[in-house]
Backbone bond lengths (Angstrom), bond angles and torsions (degrees), N, CA, C in turn:
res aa  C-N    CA-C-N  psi(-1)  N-CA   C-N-CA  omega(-1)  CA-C   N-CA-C  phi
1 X - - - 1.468 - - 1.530 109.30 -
2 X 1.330 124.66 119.50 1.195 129.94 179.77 1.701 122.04 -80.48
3 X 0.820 136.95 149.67 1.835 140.21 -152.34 2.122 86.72 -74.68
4 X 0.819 103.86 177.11 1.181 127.15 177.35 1.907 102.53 -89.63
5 X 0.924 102.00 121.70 2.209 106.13 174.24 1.640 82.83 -52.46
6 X 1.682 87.33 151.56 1.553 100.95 -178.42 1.391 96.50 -96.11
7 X 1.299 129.85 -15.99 1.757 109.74 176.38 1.381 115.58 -74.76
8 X 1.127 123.60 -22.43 1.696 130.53 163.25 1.109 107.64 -68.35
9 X 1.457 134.94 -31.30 1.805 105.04 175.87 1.345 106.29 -89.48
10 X 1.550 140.80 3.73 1.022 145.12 170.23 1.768 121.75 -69.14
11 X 1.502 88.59 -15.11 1.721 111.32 -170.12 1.748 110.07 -71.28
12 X 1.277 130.71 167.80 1.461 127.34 143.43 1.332 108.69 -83.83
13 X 1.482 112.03 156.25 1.396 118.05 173.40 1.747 104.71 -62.04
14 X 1.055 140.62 -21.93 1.177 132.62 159.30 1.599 142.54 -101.57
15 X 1.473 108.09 34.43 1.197 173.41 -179.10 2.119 103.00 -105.64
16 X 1.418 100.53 -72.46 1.391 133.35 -173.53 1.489 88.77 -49.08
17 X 1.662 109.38 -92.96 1.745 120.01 159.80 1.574 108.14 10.33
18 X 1.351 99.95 -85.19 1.542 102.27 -150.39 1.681 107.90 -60.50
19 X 0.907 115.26 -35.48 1.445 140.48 175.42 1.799 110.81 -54.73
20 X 1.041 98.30 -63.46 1.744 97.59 162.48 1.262 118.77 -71.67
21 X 1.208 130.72 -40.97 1.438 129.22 178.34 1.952 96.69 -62.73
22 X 1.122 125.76 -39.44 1.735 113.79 -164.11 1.739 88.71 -88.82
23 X 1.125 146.99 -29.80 1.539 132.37 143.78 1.656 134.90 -33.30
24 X 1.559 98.84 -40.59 1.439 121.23 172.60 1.717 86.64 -42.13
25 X 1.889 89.03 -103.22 1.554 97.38 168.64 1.350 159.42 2.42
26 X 1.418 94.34 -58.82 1.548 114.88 164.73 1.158 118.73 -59.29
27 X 1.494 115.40 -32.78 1.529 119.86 -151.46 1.751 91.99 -99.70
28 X 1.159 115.29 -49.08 1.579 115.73 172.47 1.513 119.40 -66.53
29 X 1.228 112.77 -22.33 1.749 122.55 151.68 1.343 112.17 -68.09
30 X 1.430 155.59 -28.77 1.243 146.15 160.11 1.099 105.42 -94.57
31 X 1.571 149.28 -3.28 1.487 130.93 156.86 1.897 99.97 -78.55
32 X 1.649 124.80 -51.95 1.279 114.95 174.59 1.616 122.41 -50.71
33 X 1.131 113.90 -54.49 1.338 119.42 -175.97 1.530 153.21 -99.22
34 X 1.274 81.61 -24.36 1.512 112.60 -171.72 1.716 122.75 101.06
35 X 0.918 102.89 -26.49 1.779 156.46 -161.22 1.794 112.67 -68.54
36 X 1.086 128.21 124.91 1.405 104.56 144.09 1.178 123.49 110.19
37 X 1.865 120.48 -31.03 1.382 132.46 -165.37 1.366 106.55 -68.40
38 X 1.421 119.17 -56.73 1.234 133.57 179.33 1.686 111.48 -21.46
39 X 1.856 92.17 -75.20 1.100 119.00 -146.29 1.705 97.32 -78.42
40 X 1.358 116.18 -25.06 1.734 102.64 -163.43 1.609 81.99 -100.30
41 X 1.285 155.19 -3.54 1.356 148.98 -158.60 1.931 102.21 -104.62
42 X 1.300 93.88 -35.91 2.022 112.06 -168.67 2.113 78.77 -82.16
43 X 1.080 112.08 -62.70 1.503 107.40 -157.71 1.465 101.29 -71.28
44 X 1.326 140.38 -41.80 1.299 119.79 179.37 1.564 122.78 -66.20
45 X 1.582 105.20 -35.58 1.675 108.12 -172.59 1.549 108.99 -83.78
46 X 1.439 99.89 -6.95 1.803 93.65 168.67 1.537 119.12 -94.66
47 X 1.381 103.65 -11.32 2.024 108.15 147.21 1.252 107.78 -22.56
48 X 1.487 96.99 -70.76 1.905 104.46 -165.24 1.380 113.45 -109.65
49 X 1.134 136.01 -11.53 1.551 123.34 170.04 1.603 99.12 -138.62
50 X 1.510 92.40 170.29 1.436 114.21 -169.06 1.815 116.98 -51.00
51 X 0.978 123.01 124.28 1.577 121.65 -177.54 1.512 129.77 -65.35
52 X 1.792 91.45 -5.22 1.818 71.12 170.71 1.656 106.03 -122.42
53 X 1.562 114.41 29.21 1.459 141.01 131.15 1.607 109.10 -52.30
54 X 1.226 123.21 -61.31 1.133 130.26 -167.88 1.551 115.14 -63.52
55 X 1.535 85.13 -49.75 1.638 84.05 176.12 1.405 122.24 -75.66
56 X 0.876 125.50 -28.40 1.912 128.99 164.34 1.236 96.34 -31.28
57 X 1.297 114.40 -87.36 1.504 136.28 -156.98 1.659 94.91 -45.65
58 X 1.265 125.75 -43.13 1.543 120.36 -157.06 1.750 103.30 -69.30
59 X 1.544 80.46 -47.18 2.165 83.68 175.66 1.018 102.75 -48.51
60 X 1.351 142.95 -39.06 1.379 138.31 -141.46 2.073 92.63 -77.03
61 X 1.352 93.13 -70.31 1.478 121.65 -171.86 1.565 106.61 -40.40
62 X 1.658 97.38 -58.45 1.678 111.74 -175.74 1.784 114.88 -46.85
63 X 1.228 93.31 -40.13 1.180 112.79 168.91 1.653 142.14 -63.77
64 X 1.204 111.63 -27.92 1.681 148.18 161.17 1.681 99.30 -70.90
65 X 1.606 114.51 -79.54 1.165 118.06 177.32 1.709 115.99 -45.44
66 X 1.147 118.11 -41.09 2.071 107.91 -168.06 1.851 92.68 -81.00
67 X 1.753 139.52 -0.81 0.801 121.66 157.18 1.630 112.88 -95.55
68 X 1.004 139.57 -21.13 1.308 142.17 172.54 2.026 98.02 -63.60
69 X 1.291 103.09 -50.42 1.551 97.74 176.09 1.447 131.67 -53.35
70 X 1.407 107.19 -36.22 0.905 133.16 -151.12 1.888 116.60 -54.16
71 X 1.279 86.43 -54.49 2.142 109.54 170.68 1.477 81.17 -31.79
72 X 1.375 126.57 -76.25 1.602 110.10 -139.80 1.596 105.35 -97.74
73 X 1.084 119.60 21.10 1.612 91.19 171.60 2.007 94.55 -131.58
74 X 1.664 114.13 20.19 1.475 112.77 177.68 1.476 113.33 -29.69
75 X 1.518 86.08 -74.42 2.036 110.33 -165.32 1.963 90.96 -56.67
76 X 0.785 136.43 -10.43 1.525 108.76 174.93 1.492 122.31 -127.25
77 X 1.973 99.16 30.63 1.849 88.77 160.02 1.166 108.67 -83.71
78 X 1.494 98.40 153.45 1.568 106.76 164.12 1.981 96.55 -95.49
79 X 1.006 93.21 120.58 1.796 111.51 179.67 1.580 115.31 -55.02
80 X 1.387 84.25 -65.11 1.533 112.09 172.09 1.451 124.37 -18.01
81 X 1.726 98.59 -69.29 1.287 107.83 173.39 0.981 130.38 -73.92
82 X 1.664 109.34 -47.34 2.025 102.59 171.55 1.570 112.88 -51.97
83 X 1.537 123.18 -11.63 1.441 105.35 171.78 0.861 118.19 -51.96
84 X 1.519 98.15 -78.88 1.653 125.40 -179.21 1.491 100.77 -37.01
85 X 1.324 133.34 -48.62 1.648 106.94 -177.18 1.472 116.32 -70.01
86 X 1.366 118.88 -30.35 1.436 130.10 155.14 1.455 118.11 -20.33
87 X 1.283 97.95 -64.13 1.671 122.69 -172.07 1.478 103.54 -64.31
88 X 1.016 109.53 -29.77 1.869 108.97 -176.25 1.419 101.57 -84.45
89 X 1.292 117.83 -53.37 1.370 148.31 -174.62 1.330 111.58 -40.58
90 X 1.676 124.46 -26.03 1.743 129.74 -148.40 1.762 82.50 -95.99
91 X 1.431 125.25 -81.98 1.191 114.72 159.18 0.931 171.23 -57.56
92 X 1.599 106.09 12.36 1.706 129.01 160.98 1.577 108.29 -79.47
93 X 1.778 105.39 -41.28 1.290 101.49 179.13 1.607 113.94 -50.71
94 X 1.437 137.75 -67.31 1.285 150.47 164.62 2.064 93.60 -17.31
95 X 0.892 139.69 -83.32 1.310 137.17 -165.87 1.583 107.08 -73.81
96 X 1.711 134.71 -3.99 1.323 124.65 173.19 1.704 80.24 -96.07
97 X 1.390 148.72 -54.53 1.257 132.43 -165.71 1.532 109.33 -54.27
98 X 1.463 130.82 -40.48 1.162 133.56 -164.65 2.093 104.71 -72.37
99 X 1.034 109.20 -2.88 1.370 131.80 -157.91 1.567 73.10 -102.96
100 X 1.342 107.24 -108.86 1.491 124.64 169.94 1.862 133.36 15.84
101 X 1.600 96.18 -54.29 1.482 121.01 169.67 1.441 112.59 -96.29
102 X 1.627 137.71 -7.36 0.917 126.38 148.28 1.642 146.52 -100.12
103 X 1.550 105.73 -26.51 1.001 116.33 -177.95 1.665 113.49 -69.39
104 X 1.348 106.19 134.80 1.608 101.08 172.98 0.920 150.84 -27.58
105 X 1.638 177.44 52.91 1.525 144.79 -64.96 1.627 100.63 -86.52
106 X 1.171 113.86 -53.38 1.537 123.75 -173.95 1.669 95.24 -57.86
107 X 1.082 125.57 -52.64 1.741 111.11 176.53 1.297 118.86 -48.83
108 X 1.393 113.68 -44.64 1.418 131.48 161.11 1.459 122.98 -32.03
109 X 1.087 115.29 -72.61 1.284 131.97 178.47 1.433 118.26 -50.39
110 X 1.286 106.06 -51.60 1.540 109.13 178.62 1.506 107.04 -59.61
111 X 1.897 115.40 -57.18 1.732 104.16 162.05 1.463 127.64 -15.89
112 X 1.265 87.39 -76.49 1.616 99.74 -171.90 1.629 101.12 -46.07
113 X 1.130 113.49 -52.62 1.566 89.21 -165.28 1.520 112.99 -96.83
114 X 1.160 133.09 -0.98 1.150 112.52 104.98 2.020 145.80 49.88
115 X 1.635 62.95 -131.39 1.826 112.99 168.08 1.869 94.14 -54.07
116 X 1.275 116.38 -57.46 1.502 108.15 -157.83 1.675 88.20 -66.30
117 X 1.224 114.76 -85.90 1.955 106.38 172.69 1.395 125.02 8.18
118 X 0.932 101.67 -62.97 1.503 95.51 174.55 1.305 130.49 -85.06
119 X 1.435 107.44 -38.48 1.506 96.39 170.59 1.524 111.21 -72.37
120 X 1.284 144.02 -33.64 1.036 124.04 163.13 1.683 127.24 -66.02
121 X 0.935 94.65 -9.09 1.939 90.39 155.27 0.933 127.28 -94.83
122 X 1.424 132.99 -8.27 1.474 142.04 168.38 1.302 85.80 -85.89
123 X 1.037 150.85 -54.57 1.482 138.20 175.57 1.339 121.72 -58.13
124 X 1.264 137.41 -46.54 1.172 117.06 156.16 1.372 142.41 -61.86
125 X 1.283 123.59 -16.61 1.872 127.81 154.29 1.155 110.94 -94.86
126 X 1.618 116.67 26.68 1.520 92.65 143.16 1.591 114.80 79.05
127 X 1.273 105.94 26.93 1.834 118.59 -172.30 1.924 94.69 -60.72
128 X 1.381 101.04 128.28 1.083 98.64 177.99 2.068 116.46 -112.67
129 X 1.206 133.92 148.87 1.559 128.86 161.49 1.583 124.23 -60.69
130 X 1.021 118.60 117.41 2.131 100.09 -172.76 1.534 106.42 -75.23
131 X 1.586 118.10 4.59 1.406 123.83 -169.46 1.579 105.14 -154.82
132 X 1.454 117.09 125.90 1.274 102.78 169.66 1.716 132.48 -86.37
133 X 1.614 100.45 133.20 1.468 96.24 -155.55 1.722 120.65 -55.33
134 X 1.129 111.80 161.27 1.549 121.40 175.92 1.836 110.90 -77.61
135 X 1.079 89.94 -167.10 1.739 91.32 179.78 1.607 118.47 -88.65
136 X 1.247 104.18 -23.65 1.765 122.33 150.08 1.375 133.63 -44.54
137 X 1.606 108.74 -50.23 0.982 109.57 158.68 1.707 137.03 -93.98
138 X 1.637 107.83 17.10 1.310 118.04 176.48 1.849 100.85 -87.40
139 X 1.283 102.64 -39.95 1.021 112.35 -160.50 1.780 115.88 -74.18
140 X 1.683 99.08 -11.02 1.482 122.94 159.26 0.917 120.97 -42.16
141 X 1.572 119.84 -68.87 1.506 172.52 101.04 1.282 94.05 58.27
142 X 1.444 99.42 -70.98 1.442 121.35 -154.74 1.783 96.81 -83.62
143 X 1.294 111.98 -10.83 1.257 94.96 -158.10 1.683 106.02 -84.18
144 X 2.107 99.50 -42.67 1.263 100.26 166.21 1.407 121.67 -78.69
145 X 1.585 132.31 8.04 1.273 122.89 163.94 1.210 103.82 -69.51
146 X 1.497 109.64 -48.43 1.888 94.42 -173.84 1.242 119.09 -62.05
147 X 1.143 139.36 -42.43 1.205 140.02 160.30 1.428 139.58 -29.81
148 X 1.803 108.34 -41.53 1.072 118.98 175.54 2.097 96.43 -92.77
149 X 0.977 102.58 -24.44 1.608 85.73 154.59 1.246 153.52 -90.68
150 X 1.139 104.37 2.41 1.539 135.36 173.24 1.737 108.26 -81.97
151 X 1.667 106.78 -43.59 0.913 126.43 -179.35 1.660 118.51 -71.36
152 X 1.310 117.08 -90.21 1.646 121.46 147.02 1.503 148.63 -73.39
153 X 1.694 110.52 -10.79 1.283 127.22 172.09 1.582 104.61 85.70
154 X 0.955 109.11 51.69 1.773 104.84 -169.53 1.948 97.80 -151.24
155 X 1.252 102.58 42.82 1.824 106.91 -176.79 1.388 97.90 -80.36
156 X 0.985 118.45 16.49 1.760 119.24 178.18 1.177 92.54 -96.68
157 X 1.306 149.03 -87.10 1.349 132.44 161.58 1.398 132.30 37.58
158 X 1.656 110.64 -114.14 1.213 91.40 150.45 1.400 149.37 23.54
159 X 1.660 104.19 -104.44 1.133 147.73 -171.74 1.941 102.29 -49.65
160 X 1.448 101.82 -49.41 1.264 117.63 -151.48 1.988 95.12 -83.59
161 X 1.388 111.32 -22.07 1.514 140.77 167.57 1.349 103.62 -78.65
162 X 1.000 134.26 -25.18 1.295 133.67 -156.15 1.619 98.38 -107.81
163 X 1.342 115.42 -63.80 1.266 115.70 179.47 1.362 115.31 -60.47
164 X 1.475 129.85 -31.65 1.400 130.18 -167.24 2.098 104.38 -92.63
165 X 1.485 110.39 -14.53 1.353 117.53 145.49 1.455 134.85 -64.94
166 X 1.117 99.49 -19.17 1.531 116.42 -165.21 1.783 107.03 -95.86
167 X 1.015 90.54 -23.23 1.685 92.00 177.78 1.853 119.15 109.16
168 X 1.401 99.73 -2.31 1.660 94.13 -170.16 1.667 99.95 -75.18
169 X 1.452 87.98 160.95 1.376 121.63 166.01 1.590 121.61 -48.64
170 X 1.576 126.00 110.96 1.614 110.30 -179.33 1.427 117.72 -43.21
171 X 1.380 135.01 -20.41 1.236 120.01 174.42 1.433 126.99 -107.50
172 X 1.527 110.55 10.92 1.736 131.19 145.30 1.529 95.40 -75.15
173 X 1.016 129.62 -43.42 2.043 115.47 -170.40 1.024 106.94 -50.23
174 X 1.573 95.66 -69.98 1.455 125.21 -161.07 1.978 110.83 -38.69
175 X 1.371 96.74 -58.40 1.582 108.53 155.35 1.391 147.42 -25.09
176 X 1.840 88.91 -65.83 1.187 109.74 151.20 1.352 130.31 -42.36
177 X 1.255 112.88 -98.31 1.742 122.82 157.34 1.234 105.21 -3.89
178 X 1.379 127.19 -100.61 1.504 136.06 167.56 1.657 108.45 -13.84
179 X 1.511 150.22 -35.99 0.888 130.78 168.41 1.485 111.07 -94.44
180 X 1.206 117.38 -23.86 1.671 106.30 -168.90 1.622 97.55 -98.77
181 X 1.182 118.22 -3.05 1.853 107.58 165.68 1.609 92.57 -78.17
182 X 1.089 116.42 -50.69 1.624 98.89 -168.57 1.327 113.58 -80.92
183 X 1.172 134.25 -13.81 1.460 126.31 140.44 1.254 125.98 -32.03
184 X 1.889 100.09 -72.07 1.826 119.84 -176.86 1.758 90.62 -47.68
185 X 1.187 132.84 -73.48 1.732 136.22 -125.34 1.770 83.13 -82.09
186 X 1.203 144.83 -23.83 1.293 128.27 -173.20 1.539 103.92 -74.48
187 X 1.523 130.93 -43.85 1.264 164.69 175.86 1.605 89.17 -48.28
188 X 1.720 116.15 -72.05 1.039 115.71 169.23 1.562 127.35 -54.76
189 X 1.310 126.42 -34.24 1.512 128.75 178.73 1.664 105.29 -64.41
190 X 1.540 131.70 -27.36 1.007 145.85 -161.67 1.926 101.27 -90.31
191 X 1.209 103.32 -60.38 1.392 117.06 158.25 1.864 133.59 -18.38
192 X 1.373 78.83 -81.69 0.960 120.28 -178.05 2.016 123.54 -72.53
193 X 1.218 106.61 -8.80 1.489 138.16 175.20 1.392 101.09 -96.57
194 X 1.313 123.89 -73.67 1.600 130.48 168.33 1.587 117.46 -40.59
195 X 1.485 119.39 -25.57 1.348 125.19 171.20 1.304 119.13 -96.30
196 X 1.178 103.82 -5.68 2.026 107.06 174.99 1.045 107.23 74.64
197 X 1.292 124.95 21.71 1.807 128.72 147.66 1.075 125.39 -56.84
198 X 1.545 98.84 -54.02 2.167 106.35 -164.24 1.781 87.73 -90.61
199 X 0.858 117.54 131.09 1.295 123.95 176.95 1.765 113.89 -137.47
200 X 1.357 133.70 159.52 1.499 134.76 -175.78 1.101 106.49 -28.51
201 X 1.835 115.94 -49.13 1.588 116.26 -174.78 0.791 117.01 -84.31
202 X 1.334 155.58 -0.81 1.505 164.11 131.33 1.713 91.31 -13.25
203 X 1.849 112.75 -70.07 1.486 120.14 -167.01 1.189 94.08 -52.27
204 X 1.622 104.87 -58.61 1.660 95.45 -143.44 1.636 124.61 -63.28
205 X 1.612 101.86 -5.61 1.432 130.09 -168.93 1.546 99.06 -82.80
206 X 1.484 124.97 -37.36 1.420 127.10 -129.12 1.829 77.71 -112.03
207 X 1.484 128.89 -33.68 1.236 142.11 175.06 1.601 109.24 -43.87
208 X 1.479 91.88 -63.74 1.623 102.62 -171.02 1.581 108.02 -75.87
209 X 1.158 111.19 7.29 1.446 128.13 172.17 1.720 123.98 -105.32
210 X 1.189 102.38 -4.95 1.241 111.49 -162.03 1.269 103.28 -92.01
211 X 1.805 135.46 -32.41 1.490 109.48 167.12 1.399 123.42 -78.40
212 X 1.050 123.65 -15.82 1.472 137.65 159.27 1.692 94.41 -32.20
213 X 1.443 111.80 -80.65 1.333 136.49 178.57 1.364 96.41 -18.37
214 X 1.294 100.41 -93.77 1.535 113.42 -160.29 1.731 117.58 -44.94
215 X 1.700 107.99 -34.98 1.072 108.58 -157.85 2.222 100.66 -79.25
216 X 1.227 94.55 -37.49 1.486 99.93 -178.18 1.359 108.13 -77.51
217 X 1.338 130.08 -22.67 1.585 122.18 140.96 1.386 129.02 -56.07
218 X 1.159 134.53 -17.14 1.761 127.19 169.43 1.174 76.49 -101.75
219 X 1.477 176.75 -22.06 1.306 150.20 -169.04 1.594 114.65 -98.42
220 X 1.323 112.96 -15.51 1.556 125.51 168.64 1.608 108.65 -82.95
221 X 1.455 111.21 -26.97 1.283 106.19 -159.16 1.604 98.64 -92.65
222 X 1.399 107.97 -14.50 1.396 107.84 -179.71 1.854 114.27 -104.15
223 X 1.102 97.30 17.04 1.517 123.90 176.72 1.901 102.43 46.39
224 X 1.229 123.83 38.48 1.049 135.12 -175.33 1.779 106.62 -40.18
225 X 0.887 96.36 -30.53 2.053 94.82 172.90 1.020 116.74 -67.06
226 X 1.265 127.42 -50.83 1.418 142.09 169.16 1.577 98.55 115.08
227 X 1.170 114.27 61.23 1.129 113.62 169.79 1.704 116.61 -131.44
228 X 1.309 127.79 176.14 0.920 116.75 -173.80 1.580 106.43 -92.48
229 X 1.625 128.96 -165.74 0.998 114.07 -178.08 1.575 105.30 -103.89
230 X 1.165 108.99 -21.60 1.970 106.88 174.17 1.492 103.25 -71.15
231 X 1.603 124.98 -48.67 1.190 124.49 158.16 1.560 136.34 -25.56
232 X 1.598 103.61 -51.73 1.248 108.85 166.91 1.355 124.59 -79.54
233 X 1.414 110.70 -17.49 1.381 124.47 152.38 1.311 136.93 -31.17
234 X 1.100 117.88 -64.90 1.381 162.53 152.52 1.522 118.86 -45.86
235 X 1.304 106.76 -18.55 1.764 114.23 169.05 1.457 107.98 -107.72
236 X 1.462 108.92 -37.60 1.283 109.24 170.40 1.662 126.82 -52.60
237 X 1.269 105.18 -31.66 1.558 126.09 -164.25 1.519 106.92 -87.73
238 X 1.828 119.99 -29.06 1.257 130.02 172.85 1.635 103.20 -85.18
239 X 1.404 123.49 -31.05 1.113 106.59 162.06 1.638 145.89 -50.46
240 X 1.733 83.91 -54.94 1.352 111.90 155.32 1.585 122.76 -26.45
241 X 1.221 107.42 -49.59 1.427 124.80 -158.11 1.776 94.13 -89.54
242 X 0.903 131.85 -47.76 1.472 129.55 161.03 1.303 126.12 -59.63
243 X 1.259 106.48 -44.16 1.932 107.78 160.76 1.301 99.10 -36.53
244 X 1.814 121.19 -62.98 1.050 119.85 -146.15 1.629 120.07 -85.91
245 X 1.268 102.65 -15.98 1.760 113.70 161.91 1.238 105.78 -78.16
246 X 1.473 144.14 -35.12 0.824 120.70 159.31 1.505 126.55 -56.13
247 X 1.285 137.06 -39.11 1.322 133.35 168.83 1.312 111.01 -54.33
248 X 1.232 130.95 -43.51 1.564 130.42 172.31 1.499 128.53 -46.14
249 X 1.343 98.06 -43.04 1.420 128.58 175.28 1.583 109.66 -60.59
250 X 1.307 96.12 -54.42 1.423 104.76 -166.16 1.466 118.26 -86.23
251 X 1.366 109.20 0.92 1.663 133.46 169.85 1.518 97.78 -78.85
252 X 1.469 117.05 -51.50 1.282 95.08 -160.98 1.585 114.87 -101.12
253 X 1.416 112.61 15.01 1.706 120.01 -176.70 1.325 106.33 -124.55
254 X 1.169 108.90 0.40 1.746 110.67 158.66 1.372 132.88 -104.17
C-alpha cells in the first residue's frame, strides 16, 4: 500500500469533492465519447490545486484509458492523419512546456480556462470548415495541439475541434482522438518527466484514480444514463463551459 501523495492531504475535504466529482465526469466523458477527459479533469482539479499537478496525473490516466479504448475503435483509425498531427504535435509540445514551467500559476489558470471557453463553444454550435483541410494544415493542428498541451494538458481540444470542423464521421473522431491522445500523452509522459512535472506522485495519484477510471469508462461506454453519445456530448461541453467561468470568476475575486 503506497502512502497517500502529500498534495492531497494538504487539500480540504471540499477541495477533495470537487476533484472526485470532475474524475466522475471525465471518466464517463471518455467511456461516452471519446471526448472530454483531458479537458474537464485539467479544468476542474485546477479550481483547487495547482495545474501542472493536474496535468501529470491526466497523462498518466489519458494514457491507461486510450489503451483500454483502444480494442474497439482499431479498424477505424485513420493513421494518416494522427501522424501528421503527431508530426506537428512533437514540437509544439517543447514550446507549450516552456510556457508551462514559466508562466505564473494564477496567469495560468485564468488561460486555461479561458482557452477551454471557447473551444468548447465553438464546439457546441457546431463550427464548421468551408474546405476540408490538406495535410498542411493537419499538421498545424498538431502543432498548436502540442503546444496547448505542453502548456495546460488539454491538446485534445483542438484536435477534437478540429476534426468535428472538418467534417469526419463520430466514429473516425472517436478513433482518432483515442489514438493520437495516446500518441500525444506518451510524448507528453517523456516531456513532461524531463521537466519535473510527472513525478512518483503523479503515479501514485493517477493509481488511486484508476478505479474511478476504469469504472466510469464501462459505465460511459454502456451509456448507463440513457443518453446518447452526442447528447452526452453536449452536456459535457456546457459543463465544461461553467467549470470554465467559474475559473475566470474565481481568477479575478481571489
Amino acid at each position: 500500500m503506497f502512502p497517500l501523495p502529500q498534495f492531497l492531504t494538504t487539500l480540504s475535504p471540499f477541495a477533495l469533492c470537487i476533484m472526485l466529482a470532475g474524475l466522475i465526469l471525465a471518466s464517463l466523458a471518455r467511456g461516452y465519447s471519446g471526448f472530454g477527459f483531458s479537458a474537464v479533469l485539467v479544468a476542474s482539479w485546477s479550481l483547487v490545486t495547482d495545474p501542472g499537478k493536474a496535468i501529470a496525473v491526466t497523462v498518466v490516466l489519458e494514457i491507461t484509458a486510450s489503451i483500454i479504448q483502444s480494442f474497439s475503435v482499431w479498424k477505424d483509425i485513420p493513421w494518416k492523419r494522427v501522424l501528421l498531427l503527431m508530426a506537428g504535435a512533437t514540437p509544439g509540445m517543447l514550446v507549450g512546456v516552456t510556457v508551462l514551467t514559466s508562466v505564473p500559476v494564477d496567469i495560468l489558470k485564468l488561460g486555461l480556462a479561458a482557452f477551454v471557453l471557447v473551444a468548447a463553444a465553438l464546439l457546441s454550435i457546431g463550427w464548421k470548415l468551408k474546405a476540408r483541410a490538406n495535410d498542411f494544415g493537419t499538421a498545424v493542428v498538431g502543432v498548436a495541439s502540442g503546444i496547448v498541451n505542453g502548456a495546460i494538458g488539454m491538446g485534445g481540444l483542438p484536435v477534437a475541434l478540429f476534426l468535428t470542423a472538418d467534417g469526419d464521421s463520430p466514429a473516425k473522431i472517436r478513433a482518432s482522438v483515442t489514438a493520437y491522445f495516446f500518441l500525444l500523452d506518451l510524448l507528453g509522459l517523456l516531456v513532461f518527466s524531463q521537466a519535473g512535472i510527472v513525478s512518483a506522485e503523479a503515479f501514485s495519484t493517477a493509481a488511486l484514480a484508476f478505479p474511478v477510471l476504469v469504472v466510469g469508462m464501462i459505465l460511459g461506454t454502456r451509456h448507463f444514463l440513457g443518453a446518447t453519445r452526442e447528447g452526452f456530448r453536449r452536456i459535457t461541453l456546457l459543463l465544461l463551459m461553467g467549470i470554465a467561468l467559474a475559473g475566470i470568476l474565481r481568477s479575478f475575486l481571489v
